[in-house]
C-alpha positions in Angstrom: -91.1 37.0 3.3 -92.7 38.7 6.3 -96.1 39.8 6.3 -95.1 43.7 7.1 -97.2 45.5 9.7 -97.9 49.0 8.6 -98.7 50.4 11.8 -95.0 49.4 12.7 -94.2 50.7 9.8 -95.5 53.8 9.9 -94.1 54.2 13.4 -90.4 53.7 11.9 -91.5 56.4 9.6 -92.2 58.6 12.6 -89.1 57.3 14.5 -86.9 59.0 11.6 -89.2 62.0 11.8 -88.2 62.8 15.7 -84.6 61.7 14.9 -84.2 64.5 12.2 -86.0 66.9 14.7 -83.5 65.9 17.1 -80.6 67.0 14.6 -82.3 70.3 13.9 -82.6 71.2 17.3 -78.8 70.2 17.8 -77.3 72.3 14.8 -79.6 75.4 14.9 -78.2 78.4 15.7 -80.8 80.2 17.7 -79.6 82.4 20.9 -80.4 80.0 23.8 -78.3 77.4 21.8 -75.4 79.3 20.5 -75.5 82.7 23.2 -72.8 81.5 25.8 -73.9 83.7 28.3 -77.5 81.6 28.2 -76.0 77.8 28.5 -77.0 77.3 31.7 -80.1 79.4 32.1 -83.9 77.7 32.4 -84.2 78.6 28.3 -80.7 76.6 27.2 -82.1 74.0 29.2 -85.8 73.7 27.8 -84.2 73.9 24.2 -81.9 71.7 24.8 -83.9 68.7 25.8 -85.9 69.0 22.5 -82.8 67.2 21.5 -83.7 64.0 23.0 -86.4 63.9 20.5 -83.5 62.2 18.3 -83.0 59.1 21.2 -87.2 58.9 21.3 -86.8 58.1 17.5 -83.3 56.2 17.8 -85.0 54.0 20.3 -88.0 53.7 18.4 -86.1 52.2 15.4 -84.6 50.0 17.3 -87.2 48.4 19.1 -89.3 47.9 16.2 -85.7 45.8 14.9 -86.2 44.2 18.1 -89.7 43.4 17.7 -89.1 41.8 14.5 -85.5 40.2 14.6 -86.3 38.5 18.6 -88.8 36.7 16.4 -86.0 35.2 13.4 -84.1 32.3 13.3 -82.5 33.0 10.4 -78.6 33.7 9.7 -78.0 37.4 10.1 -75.3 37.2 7.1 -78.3 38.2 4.1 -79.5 41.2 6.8 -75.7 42.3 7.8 -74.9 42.4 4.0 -77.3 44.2 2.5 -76.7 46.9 5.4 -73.5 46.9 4.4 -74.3 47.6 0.6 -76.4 50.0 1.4 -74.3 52.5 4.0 -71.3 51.7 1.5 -73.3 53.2 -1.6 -74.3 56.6 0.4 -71.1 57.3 2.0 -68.9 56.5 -1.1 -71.1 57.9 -3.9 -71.4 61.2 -1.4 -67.7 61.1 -1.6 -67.1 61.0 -5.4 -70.2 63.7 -6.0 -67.8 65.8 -3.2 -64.9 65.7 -5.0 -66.2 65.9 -8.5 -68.0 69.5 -7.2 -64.9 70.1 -5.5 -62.9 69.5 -8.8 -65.1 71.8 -11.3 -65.4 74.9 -9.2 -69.1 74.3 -7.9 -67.7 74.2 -4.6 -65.5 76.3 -3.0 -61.8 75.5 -3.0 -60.9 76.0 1.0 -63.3 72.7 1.1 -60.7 70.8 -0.5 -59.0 70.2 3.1 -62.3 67.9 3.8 -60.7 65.3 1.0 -58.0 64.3 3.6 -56.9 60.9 3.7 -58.7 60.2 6.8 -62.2 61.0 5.5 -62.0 59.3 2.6 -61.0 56.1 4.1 -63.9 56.7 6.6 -66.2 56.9 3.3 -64.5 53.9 2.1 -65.1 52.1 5.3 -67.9 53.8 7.0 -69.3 50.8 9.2 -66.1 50.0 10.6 -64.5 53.9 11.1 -67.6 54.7 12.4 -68.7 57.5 9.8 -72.3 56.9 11.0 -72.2 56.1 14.8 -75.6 54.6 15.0 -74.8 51.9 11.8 -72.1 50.5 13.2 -73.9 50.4 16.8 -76.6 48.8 14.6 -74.5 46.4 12.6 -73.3 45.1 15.8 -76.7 44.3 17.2 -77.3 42.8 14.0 -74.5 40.6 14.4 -75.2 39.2 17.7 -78.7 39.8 18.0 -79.0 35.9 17.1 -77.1 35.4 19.7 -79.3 36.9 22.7 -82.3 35.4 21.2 -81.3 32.2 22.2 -79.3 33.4 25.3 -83.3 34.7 26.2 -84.9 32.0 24.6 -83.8 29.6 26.9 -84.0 31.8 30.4 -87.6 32.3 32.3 -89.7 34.9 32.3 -88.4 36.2 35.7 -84.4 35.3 34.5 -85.6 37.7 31.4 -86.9 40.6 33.0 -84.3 40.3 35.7 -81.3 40.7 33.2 -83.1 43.3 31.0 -83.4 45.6 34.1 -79.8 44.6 35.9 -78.4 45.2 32.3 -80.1 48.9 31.6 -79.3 49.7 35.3 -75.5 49.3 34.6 -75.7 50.6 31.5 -78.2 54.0 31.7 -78.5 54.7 35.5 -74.9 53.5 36.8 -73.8 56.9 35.0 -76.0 59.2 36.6 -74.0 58.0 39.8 -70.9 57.9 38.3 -70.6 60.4 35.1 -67.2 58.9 34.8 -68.1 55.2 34.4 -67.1 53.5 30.8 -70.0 51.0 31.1 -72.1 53.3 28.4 -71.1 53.1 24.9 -73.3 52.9 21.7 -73.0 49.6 21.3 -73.8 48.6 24.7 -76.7 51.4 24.2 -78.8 49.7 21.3 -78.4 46.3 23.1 -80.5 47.3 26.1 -82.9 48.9 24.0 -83.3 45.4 21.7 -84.0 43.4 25.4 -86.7 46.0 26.1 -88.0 45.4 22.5 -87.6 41.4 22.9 -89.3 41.7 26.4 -92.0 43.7 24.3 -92.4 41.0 21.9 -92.3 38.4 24.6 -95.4 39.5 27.2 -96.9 41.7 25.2 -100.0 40.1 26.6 -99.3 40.5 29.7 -98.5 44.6 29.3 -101.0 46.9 30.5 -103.0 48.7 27.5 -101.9 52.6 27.1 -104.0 54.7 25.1 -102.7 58.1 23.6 -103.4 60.0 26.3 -100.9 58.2 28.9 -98.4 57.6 26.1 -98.7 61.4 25.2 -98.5 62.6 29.3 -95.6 59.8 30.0 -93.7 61.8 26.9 -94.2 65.0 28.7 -93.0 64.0 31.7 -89.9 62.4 30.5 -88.9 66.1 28.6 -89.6 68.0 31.5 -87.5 65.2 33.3 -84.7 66.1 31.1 -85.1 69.9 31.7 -85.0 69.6 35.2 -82.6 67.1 36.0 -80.1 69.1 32.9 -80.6 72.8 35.3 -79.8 71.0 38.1 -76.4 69.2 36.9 -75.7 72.2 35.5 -76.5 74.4 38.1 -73.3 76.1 40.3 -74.5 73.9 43.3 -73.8 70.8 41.6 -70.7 71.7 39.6 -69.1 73.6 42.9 -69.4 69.3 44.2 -66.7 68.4 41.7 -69.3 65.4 40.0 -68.1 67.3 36.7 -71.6 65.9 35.1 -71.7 66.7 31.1 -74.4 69.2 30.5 -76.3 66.4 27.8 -75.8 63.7 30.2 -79.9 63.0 30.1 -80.3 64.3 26.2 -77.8 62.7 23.5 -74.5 62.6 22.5 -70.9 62.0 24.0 -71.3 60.9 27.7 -75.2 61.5 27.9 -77.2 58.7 29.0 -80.5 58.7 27.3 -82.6 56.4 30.3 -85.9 59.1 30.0 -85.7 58.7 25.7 -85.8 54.9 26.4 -88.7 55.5 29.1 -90.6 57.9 26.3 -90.5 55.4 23.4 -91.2 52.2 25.2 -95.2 53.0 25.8 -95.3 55.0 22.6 -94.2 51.5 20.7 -96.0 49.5 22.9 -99.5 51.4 22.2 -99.0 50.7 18.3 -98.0 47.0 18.8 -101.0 46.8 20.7 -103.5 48.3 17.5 -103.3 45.9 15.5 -101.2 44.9 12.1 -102.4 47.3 9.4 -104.8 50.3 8.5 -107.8 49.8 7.2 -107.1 51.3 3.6 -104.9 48.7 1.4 -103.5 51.5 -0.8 -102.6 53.6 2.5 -100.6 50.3 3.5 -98.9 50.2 0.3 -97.5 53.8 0.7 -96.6 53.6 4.3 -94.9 50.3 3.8 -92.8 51.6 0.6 -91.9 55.0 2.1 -90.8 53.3 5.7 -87.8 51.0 3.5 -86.5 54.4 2.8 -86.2 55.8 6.3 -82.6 54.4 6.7 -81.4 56.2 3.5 -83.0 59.3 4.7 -80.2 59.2 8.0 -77.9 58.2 5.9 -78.0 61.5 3.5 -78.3 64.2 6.1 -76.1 62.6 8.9 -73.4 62.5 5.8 -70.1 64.3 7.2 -69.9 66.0 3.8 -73.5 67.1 3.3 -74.6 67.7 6.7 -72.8 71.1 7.0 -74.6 72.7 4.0 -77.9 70.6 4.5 -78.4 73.1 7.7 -76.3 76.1 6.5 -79.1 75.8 4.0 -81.3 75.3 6.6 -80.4 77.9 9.3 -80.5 80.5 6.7 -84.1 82.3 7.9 -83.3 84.3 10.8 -84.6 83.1 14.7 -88.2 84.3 15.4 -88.9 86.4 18.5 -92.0 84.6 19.8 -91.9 81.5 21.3 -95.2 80.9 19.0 -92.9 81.4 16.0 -90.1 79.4 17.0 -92.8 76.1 17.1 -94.5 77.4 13.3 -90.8 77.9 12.0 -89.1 74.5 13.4 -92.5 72.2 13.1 -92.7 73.3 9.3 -88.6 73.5 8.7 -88.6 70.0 10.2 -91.1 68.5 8.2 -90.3 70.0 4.9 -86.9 68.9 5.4 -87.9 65.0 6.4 -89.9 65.0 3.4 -87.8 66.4 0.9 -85.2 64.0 2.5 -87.5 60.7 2.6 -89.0 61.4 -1.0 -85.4 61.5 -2.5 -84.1 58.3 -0.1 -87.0 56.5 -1.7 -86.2 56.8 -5.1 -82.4 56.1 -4.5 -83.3 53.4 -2.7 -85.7 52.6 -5.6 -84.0 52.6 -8.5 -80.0 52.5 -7.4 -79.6 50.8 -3.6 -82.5 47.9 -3.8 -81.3 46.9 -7.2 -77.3 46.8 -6.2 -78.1 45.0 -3.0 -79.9 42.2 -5.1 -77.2 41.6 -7.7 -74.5 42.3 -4.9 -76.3 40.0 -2.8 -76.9 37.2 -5.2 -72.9 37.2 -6.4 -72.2 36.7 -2.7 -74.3 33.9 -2.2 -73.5 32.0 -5.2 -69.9 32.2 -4.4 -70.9 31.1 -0.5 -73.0 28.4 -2.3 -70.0 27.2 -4.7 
């Protein structure tokens, strides 16, 4: 067992933090988001970009899996499976706890159309119908993550940072020439990130040291990157030229290209690989270290198809504050009562239901590997 850095640790924690912040700002329903009449204008754009908090965090995650799996020679079949066990437990016990509200009136009956045949074979099967689009981006770099190590373990340093660059060129910047290239899909997404994360791991010695100031100033840039460049794509100028850019092409989602989240996370990680391997204060370790194996569970409840609407109906309830100083109090506190309640109940599922069915689960499928 792996001695478990709680600085990295405690970055994942903060890596799910951003990546529910990016959610929030995605769903809210604030003018500058929802007002038509305001998509394109300077306010739409800043707001926006606040979503590509969500790729800082998604990257974030994954380098630290990077850090840590470009270091393993072990068989990814324990790793794959218990992923598996785990996504499989949210999505179908979400399901059943659905329909059974569905069933006895707790929920109302129009919601019964969610129950098609569709979703519940999704729930059934969520790594491979894609019910979570990052776990099955992630179950794939699992899977062949063994794979590039030694296709990287056997190439110099040069060969290395040539095809880490060459491969995040075609797959990040090639779009911004071409919005309608196919050569950017999740899966292709997470891998350049994990050969950033394995160069990390490799020259980390030879990396120049950031401190918080420079990592802090390097994330400002990036986000006013992302303001800028989404104005100007979206600008009449630019859509009069017939490029037909999508208006998230630097933020997140479908046919956005998150290069400046990449550039954001990759001196942020670097500065707490740099630290050191744990805090000072053994008990402070112990809680960071137990909260972190929870993170996972706490995407997998609110990014849930069938929760997720009411989680930020529930939410979005409190009307939109006027000031721009209000806005901050309301989202910084909305967000981080929300990650808590979320992580505090993903720890004790993952306590007392998920860590113990992954061990039995995982046992009867070694034993019958073994026999």
């Amino acid at each position: 067992m792996r001695c478990r850095n709680s600085k990295i640790e405690a970055l994942r924690l903060v890596s799910m933090l951003m990546i529910v912040a990016g959610h929030y700002f995605s769903e809210d329903n604030w003018a500058c988001h929802a007002d038509g009449s305001l998509l394109h204008s300077w306010c739409a754009c800043f707001h926006n970009a606040l979503i590509m908090f969500g790729q800082i965090g998604v990257c974030l995650f994954v380098l630290i899996s990077a850090f840590f799996l470009s270091k393993s020679n072990s068989s990814p079949k324990r790793r794959l499976f218990r992923l598996w066990v785990q996504v499989e437990f949210y999505s179908v016990s979400f399901l059943v706890v659905f329909a059974f509200l569905i069933m006895y009136g707790f929920i109302d009956q129009s919601y019964a159309e969610w129950l098609s045949f569709r979703n519940v074979l999704t729930s059934f099967f969520p790594v491979v119908q894609g019910a979570y689009w990052f776990i099955s981006a992630f179950f794939v770099l699992n899977l062949v993550a063994p794979y590039v190590n030694k296709l990287l373990n056997d190439m110099d340093g040069a060969a290395v940072r040539n095809f880490a660059v060459s491969f995040c060129m075609i797959t990040f910047v090639w779009k911004y020439i071409n919005p309608s290239n196919c050569y950017f899909n999740d899966i292709l997404y997470l891998v350049a990130v994990y050969l950033v994360g394995y160069m990390v791991n490799r020259f980390l010695d030879q990396l120049p040291r950031f401190n918080l100031l420079t990592v802090f100033g390097i994330i400002c840039f990036c986000y006013l990157a992302v303001v800028v460049g989404t104005r100007a794509i979206t600008s009449a100028t630019v859509a009069n030229l017939g490029m037909s850019y999508p208006s998230n092409l630097f933020i997140a989602g479908p046919g956005a290209s998150p290069l400046f989240s990449l550039v954001a996370a990759c001196p942020l990680f670097i500065y707490v690989v740099q630290k050191g391997s744990s805090f000072e204060s053994d008990w402070f370790n112990r809680i960071v270290n137990s909260l972190a194996s929870a993170t996972l569970g706490v995407y997998l409840i609110h990014e849930n198809m069938f929760l997720k609407p009411f989680i930020w109906a529930t939410v979005f309830q409190l009307s939109e504050p006027a000031s721009i100083l209000g806005k901050i109090v309301l989202s910084s506190v909305s967000i981080f009562i929300l990650y808590t309640l979320l992580l505090l109940l993903s720890f004790v599922i993952q306590r007392v239901i998920v860590k113990r069915i992954g061990n039995l689960a995982s046992i009867s499928f070694l034993s019958k590997k073994v026999s």
